[in-house]
C-alpha positions in Angstrom: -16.1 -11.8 11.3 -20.0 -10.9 10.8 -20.9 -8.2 8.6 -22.0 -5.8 11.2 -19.2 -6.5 13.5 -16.6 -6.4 10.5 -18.3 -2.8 9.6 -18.0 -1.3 12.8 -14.3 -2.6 13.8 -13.8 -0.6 10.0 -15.1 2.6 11.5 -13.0 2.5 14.3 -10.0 1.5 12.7 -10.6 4.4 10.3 -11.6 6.9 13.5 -8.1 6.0 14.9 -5.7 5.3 12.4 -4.9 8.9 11.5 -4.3 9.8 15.2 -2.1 6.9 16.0 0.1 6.8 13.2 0.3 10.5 13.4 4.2 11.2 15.0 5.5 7.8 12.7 4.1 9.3 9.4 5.3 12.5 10.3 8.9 11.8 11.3 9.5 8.4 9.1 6.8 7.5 7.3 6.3 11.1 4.9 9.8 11.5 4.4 9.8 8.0 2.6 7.4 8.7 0.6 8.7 11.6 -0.2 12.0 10.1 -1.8 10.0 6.6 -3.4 7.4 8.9 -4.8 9.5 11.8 -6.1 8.9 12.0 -10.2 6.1 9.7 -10.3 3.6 11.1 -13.1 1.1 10.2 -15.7 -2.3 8.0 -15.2 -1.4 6.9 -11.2 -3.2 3.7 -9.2 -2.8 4.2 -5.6 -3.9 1.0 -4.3 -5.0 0.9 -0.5 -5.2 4.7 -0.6 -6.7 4.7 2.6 -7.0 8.1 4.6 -4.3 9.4 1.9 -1.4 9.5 3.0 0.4 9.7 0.0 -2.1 11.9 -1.7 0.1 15.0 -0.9 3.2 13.6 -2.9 1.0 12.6 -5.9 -0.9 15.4 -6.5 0.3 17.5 -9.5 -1.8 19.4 -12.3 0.1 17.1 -14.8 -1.0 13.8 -12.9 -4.1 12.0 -13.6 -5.0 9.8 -10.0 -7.0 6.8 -9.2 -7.2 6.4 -5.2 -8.5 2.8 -4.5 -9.6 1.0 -1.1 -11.2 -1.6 0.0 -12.5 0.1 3.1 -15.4 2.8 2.5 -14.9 4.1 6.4 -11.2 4.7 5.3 -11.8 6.0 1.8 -14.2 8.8 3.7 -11.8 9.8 5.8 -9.7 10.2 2.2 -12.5 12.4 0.7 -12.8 14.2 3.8 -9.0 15.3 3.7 -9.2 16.2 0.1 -8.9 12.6 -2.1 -11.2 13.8 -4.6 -9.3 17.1 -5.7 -7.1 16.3 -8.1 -8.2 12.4 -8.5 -10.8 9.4 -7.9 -11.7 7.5 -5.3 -12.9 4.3 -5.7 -13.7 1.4 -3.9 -12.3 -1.8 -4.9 -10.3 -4.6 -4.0 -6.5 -5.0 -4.8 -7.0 -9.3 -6.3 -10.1 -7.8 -8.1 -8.8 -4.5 -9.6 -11.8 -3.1 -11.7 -9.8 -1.8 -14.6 -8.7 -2.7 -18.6 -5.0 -4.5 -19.0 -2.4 -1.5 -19.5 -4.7 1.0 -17.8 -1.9 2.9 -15.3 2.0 4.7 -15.9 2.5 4.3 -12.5 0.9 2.0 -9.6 1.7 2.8 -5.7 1.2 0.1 -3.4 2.4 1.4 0.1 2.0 -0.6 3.1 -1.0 -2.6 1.7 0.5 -6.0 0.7 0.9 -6.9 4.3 -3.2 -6.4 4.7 -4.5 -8.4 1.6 -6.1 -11.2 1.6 -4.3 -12.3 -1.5 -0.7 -11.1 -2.0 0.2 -13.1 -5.3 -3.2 -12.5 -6.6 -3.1 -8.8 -6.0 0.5 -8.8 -7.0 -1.1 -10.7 -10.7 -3.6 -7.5 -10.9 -0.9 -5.2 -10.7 0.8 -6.5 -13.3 -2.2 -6.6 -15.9 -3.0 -2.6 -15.0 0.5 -1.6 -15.4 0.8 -0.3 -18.9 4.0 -2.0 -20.5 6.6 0.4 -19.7 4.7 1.7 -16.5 6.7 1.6 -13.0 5.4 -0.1 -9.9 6.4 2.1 -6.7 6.2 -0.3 -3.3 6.8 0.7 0.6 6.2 -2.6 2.3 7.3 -4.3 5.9 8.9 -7.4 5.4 9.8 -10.4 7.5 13.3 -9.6 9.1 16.5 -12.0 7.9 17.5 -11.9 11.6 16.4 -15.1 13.0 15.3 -14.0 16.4 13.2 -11.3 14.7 11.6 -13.6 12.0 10.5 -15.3 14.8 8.8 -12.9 16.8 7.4 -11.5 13.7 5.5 -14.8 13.1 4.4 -15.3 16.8 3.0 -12.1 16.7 1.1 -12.0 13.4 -1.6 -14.0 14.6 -2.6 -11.9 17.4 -1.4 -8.1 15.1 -3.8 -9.5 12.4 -6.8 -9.1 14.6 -6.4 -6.3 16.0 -4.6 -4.2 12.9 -7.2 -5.1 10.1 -5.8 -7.9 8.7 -1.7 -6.9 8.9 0.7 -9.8 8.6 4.0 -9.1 10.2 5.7 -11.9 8.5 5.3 -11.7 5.0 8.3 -11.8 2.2 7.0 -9.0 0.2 9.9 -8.3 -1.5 10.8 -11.8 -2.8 7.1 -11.8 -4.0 7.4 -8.8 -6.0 10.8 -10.0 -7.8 9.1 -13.2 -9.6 6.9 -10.5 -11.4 8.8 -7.3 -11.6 12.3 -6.2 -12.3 13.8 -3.8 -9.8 15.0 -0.7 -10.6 16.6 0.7 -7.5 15.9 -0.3 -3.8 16.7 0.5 -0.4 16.1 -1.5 2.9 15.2 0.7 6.3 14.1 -0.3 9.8 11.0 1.2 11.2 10.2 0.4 14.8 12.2 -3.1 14.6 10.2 -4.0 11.7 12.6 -4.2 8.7 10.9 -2.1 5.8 11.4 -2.8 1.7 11.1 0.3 -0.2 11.7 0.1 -4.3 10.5 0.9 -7.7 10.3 -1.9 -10.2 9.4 -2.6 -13.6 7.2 -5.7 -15.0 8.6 -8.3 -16.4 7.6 -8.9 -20.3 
């Protein structure tokens, strides 16, 4: 895609993103964020912070945040809705994270992974910024373990990719995330047909 066509497909996606997501993140999508993000605290990296959604559940005197996205049309939208309150946008890329090893007590990572360019990479990155003992929390689709779904998950992609900024339908998140992290606690939930992973993990040392 050409620079100027790439920049203005990001301003649209950013002008419409809020509005069509609006019912889902109000009736599904909030209220599992709620219960993933519930107690996270400390020097937080929300990674693909986007329009900030998760901002509300994050944002305590005691927490110190990082909001981080690769988009600057999205990351307005962030600031405009109040990003910069109680933390700091910046823009960066997930396989490229601009911080020190150990840098974060907690990282978020909520229905990103599907849209980078380079899961394991940005899955590596996560790992170095995580301080030792730090908690990854994750929200992710995931390609279904029904057959028939799988299937039209990965027919679909192709098409989906275009037109939602670079969303794969078909990716095994979860069995990703388990060759560099230990899980904590997990729970599985189906959103739309699109089976959803949602855990908290630890690295591995």
């Amino acid at each position: 895609m050409k620079a100027s066509l790439s920049r203005w497909y990001d301003r649209l996606f950013a002008a419409v993103y809020d509005p069509l997501l609006a019912r889902t993140e109000k009736e599904t999508l909030a209220p599992l964020r709620a219960r993933l993000l519930d107690g996270v605290g400390g020097t937080i990296l929300d990674i693909g912070s986007g329009t900030g959604s998760n901002r509300p559940f994050l944002d305590r005197p005691e927490n110190r945040t990082v909001f981080l996205d690769r988009s600057f049309a999205m990351m307005r939208k962030g600031v405009e809705k109040g990003l910069g309150a109680r933390g700091f946008p910046v823009i960066g890329s997930a396989s490229a994270l601009p911080f020190a090893d150990e840098s974060f007590d907690a990282i978020v990572v909520t229905l990103v992974l599907c849209s980078v360019d380079d899961p394991e990479a940005s899955l590596l990155e996560i790992r170095r910024t995580l301080k030792r003992n730090g908690s990854l929390f994750l929200m992710e689709h995931v390609l279904s373990e029904s057959p028939s779904v799988a299937a039209l998950q990965k027919m679909a992609t192709p098409v989906w990719k275009v037109l939602a900024a670079g969303c794969h339908l078909d990716r095994t998140t979860g069995d990703q995330v388990r060759h560099l992290f230990s899980e904590e606690q997990s729970f599985s939930q189906t959103i739309g047909g699109l089976p959803f992973h949602i855990g908290i993990y630890r690295k591995k040392l």
